[in-house]
N, C-alpha and C positions, 0 to 999 in steps of 0.2 A: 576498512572493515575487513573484519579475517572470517566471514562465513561464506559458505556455497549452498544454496540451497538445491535439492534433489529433486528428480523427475518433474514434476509439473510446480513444484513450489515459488515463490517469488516474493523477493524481499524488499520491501516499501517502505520511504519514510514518508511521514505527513506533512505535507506541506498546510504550514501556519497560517490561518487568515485573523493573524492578530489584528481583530476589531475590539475598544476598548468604551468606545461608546456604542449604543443604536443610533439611528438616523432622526431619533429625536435630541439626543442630547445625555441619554441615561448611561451612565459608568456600571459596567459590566464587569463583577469581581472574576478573579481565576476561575475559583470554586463554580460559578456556576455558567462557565462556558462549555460547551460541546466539544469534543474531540472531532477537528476537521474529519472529515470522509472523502477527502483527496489526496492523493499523494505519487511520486516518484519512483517508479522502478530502478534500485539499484544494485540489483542483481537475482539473476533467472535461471533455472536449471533448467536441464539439458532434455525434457520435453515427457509428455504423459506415454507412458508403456500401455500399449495396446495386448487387448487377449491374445491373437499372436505371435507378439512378442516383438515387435516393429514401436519404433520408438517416432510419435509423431510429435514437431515441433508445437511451442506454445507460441500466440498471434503477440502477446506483449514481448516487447524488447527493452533492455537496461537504456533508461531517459524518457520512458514513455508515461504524460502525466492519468493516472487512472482515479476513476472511480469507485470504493467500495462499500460495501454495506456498516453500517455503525457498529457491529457484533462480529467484523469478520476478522479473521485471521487471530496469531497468538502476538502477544507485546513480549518484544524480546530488547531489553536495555545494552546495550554496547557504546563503549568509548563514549560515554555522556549522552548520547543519543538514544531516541524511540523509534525502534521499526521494530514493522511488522512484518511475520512470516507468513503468507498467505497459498493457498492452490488458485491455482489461474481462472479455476469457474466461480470463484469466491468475487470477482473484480466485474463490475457492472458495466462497466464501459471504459473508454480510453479515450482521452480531450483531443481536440484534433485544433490546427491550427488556422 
């Protein structure tokens, strides 16, 4: 991927929970599955500028799996892939292992 995102932004792709059935047995077309709200940090800029003018680092780092809201961030298509350009207070939480 040839982008760098700036001050506080971070670019995420979705990780897939391709389920094709429910846990009864029902066949779930494309059209009407959800767009995951989890995904991978893979790549971070260089942190939110303060009114001062002091640049404070962002807590996610490039491999971190996150959670985000269903409406966040912009869809930016590259090399065949979906990711998302996001600001760092956009991401709900960070999976821990």
């Amino acid at each position: 991927m040839n982008i760098r995102p700036l001050y506080d932004r971070i670019v995420v792709k979705r990780l897939d929970d391709s389920t094709d059935k429910t846990a009864s047995g029902i066949y779930i077309p494309d059209s009407a599955k959800e767009k995951p709200q989890k995904g991978e940090v893979v790549a971070a800029g260089k942190g939110k500028r303060l009114e001062d003018g002091k640049v404070a680092e962002l807590d996610v780092k490039v491999g971190d799996i996150v959670l985000f809201g269903k409406y966040s961030g912009s869809e930016v298509a590259s090399l065949g892939d979906d990711f998302l350009i996001m600001r760092e207070d956009e991401v709900l939480g960070v999976f821990t292992k």
